[in-house]
C-alpha positions in Angstrom: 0.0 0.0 0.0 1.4 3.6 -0.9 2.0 6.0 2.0 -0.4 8.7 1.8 1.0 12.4 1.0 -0.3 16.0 2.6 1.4 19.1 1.7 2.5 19.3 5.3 3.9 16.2 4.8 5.8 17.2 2.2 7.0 20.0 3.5 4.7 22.8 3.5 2.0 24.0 5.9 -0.5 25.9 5.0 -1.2 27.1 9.0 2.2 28.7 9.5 1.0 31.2 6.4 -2.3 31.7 8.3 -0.4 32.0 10.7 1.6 34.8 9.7 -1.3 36.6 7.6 -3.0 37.2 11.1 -0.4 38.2 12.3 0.9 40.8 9.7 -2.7 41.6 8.5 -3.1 44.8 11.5 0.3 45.5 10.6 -0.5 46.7 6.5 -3.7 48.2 7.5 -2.0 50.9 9.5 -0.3 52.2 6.3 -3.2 52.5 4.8 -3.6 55.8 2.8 -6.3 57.4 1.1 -5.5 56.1 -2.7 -6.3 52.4 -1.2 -9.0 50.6 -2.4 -8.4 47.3 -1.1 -8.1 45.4 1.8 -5.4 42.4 2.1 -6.3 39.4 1.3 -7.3 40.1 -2.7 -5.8 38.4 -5.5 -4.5 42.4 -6.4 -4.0 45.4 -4.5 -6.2 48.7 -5.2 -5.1 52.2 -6.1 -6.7 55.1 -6.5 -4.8 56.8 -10.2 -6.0 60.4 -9.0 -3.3 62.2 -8.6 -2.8 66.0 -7.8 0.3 66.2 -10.3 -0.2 68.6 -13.7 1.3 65.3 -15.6 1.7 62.1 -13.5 4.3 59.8 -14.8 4.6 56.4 -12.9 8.3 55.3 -11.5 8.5 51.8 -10.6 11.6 49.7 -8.5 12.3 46.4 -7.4 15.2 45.4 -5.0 16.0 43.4 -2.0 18.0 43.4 1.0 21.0 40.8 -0.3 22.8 38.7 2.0 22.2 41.8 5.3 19.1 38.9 6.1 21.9 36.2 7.0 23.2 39.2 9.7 19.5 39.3 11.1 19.2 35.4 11.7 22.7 35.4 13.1 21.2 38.3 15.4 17.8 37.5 16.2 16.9 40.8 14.7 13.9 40.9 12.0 12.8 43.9 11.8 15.5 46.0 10.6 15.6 44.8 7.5 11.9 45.3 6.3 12.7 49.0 6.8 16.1 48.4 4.9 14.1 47.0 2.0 11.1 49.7 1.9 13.5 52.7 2.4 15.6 51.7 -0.2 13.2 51.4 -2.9 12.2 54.8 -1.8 15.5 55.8 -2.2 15.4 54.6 -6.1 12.6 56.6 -7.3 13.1 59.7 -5.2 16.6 59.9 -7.3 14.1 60.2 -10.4 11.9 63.0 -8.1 9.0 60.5 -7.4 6.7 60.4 -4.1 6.3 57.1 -3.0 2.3 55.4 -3.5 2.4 52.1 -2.3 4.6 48.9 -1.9 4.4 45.8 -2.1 6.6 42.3 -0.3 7.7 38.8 -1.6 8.7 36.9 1.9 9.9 32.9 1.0 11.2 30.5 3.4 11.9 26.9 3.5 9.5 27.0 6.6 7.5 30.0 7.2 8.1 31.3 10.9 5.0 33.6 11.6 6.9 35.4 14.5 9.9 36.5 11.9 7.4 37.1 9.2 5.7 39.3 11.7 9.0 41.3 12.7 9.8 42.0 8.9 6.6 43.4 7.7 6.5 45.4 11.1 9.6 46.8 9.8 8.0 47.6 6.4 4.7 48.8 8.0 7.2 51.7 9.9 8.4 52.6 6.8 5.9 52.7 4.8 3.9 54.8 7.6 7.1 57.2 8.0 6.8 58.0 4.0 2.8 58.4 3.8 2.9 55.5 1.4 0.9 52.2 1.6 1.7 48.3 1.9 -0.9 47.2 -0.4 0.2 43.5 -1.2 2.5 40.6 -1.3 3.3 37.0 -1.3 4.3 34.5 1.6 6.0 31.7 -0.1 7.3 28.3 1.7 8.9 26.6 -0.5 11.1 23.3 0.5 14.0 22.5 -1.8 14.6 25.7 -3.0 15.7 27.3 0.4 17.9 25.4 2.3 16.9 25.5 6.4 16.9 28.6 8.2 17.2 31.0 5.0 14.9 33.5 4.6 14.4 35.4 1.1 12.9 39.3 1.3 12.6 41.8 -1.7 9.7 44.3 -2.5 8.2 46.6 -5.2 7.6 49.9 -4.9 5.2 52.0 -7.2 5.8 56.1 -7.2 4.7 58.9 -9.2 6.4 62.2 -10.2 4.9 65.4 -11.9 6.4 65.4 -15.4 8.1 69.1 -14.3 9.9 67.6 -11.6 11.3 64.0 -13.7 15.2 63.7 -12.9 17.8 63.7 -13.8 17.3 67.0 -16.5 20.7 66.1 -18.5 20.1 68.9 -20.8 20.7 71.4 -17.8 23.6 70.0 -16.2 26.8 71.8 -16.9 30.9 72.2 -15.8 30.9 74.0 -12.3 27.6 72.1 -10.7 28.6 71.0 -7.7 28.3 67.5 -6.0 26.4 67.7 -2.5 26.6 64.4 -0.3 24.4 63.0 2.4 25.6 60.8 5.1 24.3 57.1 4.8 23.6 55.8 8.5 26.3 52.4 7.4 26.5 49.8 4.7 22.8 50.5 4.4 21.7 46.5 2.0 25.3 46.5 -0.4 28.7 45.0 0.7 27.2 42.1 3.7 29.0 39.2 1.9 32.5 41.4 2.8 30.8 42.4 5.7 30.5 39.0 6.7 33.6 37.5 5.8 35.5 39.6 7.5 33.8 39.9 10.6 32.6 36.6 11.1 35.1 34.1 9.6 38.9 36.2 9.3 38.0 38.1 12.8 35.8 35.5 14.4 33.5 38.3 16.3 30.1 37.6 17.4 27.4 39.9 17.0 27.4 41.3 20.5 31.2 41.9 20.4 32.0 45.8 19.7 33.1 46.2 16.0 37.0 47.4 16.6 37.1 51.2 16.5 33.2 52.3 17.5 31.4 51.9 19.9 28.9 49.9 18.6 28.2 45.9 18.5 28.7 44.4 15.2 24.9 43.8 15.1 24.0 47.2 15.9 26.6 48.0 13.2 25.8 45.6 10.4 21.9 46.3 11.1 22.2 49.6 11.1 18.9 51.0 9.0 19.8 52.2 5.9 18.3 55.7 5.4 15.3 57.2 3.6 15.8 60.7 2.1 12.5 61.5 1.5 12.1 63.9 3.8 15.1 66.2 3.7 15.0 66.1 0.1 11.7 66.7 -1.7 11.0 69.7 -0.3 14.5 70.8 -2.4 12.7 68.8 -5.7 10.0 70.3 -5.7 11.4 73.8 -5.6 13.4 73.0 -8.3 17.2 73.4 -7.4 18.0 69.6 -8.0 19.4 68.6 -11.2 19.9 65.1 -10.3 20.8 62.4 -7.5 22.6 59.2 -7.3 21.5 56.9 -4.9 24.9 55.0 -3.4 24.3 51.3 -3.3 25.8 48.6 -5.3 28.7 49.7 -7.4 29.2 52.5 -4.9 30.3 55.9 -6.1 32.0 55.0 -8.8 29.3 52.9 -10.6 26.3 55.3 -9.1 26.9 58.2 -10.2 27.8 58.3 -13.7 24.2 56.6 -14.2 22.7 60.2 -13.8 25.5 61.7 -15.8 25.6 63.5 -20.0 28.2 61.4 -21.5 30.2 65.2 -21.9 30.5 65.7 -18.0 32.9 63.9 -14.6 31.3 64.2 -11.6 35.1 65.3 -9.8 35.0 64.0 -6.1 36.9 65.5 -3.5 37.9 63.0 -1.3 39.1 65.1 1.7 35.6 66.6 2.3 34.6 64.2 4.4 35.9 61.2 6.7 35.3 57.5 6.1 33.7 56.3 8.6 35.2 53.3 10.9 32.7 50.7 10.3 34.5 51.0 6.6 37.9 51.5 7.7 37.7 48.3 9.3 35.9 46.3 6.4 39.1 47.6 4.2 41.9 47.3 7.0 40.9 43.3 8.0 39.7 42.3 4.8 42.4 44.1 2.5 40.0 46.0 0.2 42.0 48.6 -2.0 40.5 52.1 -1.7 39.5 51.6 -5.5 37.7 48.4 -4.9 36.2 50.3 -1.7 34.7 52.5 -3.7 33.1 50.3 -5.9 31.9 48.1 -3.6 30.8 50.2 -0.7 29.4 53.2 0.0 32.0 54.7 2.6 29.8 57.0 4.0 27.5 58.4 1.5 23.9 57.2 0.5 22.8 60.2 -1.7 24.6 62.0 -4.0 23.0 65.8 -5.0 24.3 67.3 -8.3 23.1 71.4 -7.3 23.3 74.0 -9.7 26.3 76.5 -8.6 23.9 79.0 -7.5 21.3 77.2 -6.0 24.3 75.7 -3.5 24.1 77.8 -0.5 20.1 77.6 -0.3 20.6 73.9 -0.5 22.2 73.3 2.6 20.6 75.6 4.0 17.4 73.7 4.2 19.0 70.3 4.5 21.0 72.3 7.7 18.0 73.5 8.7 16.3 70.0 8.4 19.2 68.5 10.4 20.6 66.4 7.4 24.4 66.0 7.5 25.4 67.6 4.3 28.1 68.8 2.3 30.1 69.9 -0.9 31.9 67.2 -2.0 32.6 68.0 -5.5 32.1 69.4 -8.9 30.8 68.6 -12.2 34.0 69.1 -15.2 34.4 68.6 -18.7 34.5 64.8 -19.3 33.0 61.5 -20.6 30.3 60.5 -18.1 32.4 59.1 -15.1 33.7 59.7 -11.8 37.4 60.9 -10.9 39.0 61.0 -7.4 41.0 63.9 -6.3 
């Protein structure tokens, strides 16, 4: 007689995702904004496409939160990284001048664990809340054989829009003399954790509660440190016009980042005195013998934004970010050239 098969039996159960729906289903409808039309649990999410912009244009973005999830397990600490994941797709669109509108998750797991499920979308639900936009949607997946134990997979969409007036980067108005403005990012923000993790957990053999050499911070608090939204502090500067385009810092660092939002007839020229690399970098490069070139490339050594100004519009600019209590600062100019970055 053949042994009879259930889905739980073969490695999927359907009560630890209604599990974890009940428990993340107060959590979305708290970001719940006035262009929702939907309630979870739909086979779609609901927007409202009345918007108070002359000439909406959509901006879309996808990403996830790489290998920084294997630094939560190791830590215990879940919800971190759904803010990490929100935050930086509203990073991605704001460099284009968009508002966020809503987002929306994929969580799979060989098993489903409704407590960490619970601690991730908490973390999104924060987000979300702290940038008026709405967690309409997403997907619990378990899925056996394609995760091995333990691992845990998070990445989101995010859906913005932007008045046409406001679309970035204007290429046609950048010109030699802009000048480079940089915002602090609060650490590695989601790029570099495979270096990260190498060197502190298998060349230094730290644990997460040990201080990270040089700060004064544990290597969780460290490694999980949020990365940033710069919504706030900066589209109060896009809408009045005196942004000619942004770089978001993240995978490929500076050096790859930038020239993205670049004519192929200007170098963004970066000073690299005008500011100091943090230690939580310093030690990824000292321990794990990263050149400053590869550094640069791979890591964002202290800046998550990247503001190209126009020359006159410079001193109001920091102003406000001052004024907002942003860390800012000049860090460089825009010269003749073919579309990259150059060190000096």
């Amino acid at each position: 007689m053949s042994e009879k098969v259930s889905y739980a039996s073969s490695g999927v159960d359907i009560n630890r995702q209604d599990e974890a729906l009940k428990r993340i289903k107060p959590l979305v409808k708290a970001t719940k904004t006035s262009g929702v039309r939907s309630d979870i649990g739909l086979f779609g999410g609901l927007f409202d496409a009345r918007f108070p912009e002359v000439k909406p244009i959509l901006v879309s973005s996808m990403d996830g939160v790489g290998t920084k999830i294997k630094v939560a397990r190791r830590a215990g600490i879940w919800d971190t990284v759904g803010q990490d994941l929100v935050n930086h797709c509203i990073n991605d669109i704001l460099v284009q001048g968009a508002r966020p509108l809503f987002f929306l998750d994929y969580i799979a797991a060989q098993c489903l664990e409704p407590d960490v499920i619970e601690q991730i979308v908490k973390g999104m639900a924060t987000a979300c809340q702290a940038s008026g936009s709405a967690l309409i949607g997403g997907e619990l997946a378990e899925m056996p054989g394609v995760y091995a134990e333990g691992e845990v997979d998070v990445a989101g969409t995010i859906v913005g829009v932007v008045d046409e007036a406001d679309l970035l980067p204007r290429l046609e108005a950048m010109v030699e003399g802009d000048v480079l403005i940089g915002l602090s990012s609060s650490g590695l923000h989601t790029n570099g954790y495979s270096l990260a993790r190498k060197v502190c957990f298998e060349l230094e053999k730290l644990d997460v509660n040990d201080l990270l050499p040089g700060t004064t911070q544990t290597v969780a608090q460290a490694l999980l440190a949020i990365h940033r939204s710069y919504l706030t502090p900066v589209m109060p500067l896009v809408k009045a016009g005196q942004l000619v385009a942004m770089a978001h810092i993240t995978g490929g660092g500076l050096t790859d980042n930038i020239p993205r939002v670049l004519p192929q007839t200007l170098d963004a020229e970066i000073d690299t005195a005008s500011w100091q690399i943090p230690a939580l970098f310093r030690f990824l490069m000292d321990k794990g013998g990263l050149g400053i070139d590869d550094a640069r490339q791979a890591l964002n050594l202290g800046v998550g934004m990247v503001l190209v100004v126009p020359a006159g519009h410079v001193e109001n600019v920091l102003t406000e970010l001052h004024a907002a209590e942003e860390p800012a600062w000049v860090m460089g100019r825009l010269v003749k050239g073919t579309g990259i970055v150059s060190y000096r």
